[in-house]
N, CA, C and O of each residue as an XYZ file, in Angstrom:
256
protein
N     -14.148      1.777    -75.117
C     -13.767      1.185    -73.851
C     -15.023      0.799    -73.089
O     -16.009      1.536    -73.116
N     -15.008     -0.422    -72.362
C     -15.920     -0.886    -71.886
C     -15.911      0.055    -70.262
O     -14.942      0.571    -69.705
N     -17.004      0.029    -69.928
C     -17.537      1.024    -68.165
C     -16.500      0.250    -67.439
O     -15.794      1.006    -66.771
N     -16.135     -1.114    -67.332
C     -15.405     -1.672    -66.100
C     -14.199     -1.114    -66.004
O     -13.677     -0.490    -65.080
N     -13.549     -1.616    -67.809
C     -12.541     -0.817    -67.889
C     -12.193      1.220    -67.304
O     -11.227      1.852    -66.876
N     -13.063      1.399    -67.511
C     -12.944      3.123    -67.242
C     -13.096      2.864    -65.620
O     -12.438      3.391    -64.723
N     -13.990      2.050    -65.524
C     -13.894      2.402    -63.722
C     -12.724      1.812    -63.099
O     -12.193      2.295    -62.099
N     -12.333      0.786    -63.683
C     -11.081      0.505    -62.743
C     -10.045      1.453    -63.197
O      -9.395      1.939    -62.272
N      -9.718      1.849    -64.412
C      -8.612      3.464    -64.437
C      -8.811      4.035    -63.738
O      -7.875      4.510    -63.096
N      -9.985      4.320    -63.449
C     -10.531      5.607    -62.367
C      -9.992      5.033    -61.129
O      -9.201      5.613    -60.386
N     -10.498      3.791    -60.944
C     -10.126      3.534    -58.785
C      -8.390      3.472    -58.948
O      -7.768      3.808    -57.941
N      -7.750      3.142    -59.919
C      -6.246      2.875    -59.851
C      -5.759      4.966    -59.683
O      -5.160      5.609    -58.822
N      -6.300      5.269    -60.763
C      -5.477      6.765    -60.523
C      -5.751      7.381    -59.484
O      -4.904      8.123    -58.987
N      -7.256      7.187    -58.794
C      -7.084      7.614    -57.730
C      -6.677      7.199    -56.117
O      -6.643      7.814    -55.052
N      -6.448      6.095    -56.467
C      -5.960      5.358    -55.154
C      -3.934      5.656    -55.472
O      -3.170      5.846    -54.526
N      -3.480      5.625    -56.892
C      -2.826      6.663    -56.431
C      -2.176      7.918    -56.172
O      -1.053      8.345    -55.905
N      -3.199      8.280    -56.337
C      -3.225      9.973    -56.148
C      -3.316     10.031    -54.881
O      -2.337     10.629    -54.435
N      -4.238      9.597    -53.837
C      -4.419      9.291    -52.568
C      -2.774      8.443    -51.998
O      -2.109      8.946    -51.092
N      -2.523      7.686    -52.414
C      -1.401      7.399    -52.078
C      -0.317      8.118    -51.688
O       0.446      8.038    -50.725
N      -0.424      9.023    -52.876
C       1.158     10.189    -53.080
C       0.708     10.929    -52.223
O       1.309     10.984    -51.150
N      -0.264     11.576    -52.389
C      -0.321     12.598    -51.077
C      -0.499     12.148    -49.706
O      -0.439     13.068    -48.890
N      -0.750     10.717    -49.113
C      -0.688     10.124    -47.553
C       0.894     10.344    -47.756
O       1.440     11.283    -47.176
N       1.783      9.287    -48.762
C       2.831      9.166    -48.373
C       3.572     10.667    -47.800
O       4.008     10.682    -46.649
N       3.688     11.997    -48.736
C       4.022     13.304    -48.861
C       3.881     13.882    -47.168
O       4.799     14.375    -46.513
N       2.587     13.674    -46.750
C       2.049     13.926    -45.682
C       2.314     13.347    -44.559
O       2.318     13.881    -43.450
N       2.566     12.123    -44.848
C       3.345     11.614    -43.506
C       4.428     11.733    -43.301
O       4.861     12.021    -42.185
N       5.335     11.494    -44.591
C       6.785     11.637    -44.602
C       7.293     13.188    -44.141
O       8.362     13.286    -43.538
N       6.531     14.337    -44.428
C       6.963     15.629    -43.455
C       6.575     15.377    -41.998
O       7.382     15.372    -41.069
N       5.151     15.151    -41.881
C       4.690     14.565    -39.800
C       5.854     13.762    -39.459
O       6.234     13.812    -38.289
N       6.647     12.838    -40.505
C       7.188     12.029    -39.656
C       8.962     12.736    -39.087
O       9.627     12.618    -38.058
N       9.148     13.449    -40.385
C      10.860     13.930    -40.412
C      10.414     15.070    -39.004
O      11.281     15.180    -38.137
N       9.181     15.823    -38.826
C       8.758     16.788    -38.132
C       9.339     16.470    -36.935
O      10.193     17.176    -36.399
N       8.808     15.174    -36.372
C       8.418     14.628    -35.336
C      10.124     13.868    -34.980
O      10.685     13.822    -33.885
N      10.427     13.553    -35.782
C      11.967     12.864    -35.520
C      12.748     13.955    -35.403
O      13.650     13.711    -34.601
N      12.826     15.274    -35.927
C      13.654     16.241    -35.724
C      13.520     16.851    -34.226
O      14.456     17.014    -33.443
N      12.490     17.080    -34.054
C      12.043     17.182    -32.798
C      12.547     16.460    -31.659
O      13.038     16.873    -30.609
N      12.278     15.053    -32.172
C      12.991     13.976    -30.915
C      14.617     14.240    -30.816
O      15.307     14.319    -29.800
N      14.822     14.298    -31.543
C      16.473     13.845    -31.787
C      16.921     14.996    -30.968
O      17.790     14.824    -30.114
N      16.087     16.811    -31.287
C      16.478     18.350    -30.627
C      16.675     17.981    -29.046
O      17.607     18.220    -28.279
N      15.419     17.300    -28.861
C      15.191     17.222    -27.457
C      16.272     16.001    -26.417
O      16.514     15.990    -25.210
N      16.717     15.082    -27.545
C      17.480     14.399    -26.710
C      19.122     15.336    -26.813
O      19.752     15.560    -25.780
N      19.501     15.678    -27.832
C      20.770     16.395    -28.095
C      20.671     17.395    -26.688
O      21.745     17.349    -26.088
N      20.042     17.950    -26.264
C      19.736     19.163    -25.530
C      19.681     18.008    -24.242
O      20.814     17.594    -24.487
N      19.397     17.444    -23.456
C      19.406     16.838    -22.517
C      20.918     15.717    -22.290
O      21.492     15.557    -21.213
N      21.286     15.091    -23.549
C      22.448     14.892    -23.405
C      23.656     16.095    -23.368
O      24.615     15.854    -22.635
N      23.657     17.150    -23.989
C      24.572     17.936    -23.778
C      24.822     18.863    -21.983
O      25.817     19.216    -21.349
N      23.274     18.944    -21.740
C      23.058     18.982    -20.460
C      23.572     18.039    -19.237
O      23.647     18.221    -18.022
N      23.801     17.260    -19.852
C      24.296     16.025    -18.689
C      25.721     16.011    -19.242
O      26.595     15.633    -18.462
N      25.981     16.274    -20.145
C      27.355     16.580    -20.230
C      28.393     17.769    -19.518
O      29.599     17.726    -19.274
N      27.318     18.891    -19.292
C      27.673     19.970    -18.721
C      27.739     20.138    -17.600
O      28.355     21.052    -17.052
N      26.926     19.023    -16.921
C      26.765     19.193    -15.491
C      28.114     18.367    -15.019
O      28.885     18.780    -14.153
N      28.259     17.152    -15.727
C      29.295     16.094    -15.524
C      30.515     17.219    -15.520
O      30.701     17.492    -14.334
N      31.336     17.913    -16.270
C      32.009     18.352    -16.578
C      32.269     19.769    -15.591
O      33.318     20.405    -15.490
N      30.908     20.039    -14.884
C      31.419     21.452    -13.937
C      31.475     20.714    -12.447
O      31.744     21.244    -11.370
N      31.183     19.514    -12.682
C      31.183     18.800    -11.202
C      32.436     18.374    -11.616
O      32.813     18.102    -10.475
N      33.427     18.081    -12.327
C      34.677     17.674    -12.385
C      35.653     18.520    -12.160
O      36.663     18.084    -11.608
N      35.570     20.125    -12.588
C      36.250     20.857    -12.571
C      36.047     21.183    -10.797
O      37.033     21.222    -10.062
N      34.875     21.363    -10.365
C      34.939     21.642     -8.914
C      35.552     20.468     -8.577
O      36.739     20.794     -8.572
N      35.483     19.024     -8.222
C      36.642     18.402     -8.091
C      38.016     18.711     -7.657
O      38.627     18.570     -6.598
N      38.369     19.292     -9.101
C      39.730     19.549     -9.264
C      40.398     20.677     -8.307
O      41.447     20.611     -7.666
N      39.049     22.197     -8.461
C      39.664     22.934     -7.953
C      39.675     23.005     -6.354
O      40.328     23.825     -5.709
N      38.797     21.953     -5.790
C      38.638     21.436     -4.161
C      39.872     21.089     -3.716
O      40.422     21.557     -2.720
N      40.548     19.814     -4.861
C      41.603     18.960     -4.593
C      42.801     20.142     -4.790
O      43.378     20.332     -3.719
N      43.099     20.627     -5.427
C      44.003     22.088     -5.097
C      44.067     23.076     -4.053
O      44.852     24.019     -4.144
């Protein structure tokens, strides 16, 4: 095998080897980071749900 040949095997396996592990690495930072978002909005919408819902019942039990 000629040197060019061996060196370009070399830059291909390792670009993707480098590859697999950015992708690996981001793809957990990223599910991390979206699980997170999604906790924090669930928790603020359920909160505004709760508040909506005890201000309705006082409502009710005023109007009685």
């Amino acid at each position: 095998m000629r040197f060019l040949y061996k060196f370009t095997l070399l830059l291909s396996i390792l670009i993707f080897i480098s590859s697999t592990i950015q992708f690996f690495a981001a793809d957990r930072f990223f599910r991390s980071t979206t699980n997170s978002l999604f906790l924090t909005i669930n928790e603020k919408a359920a909160n505004n749900l709760r508040e909506a819902i005890s201000s309705y019942f006082k409502n009710i039990t005023h109007l009685v």
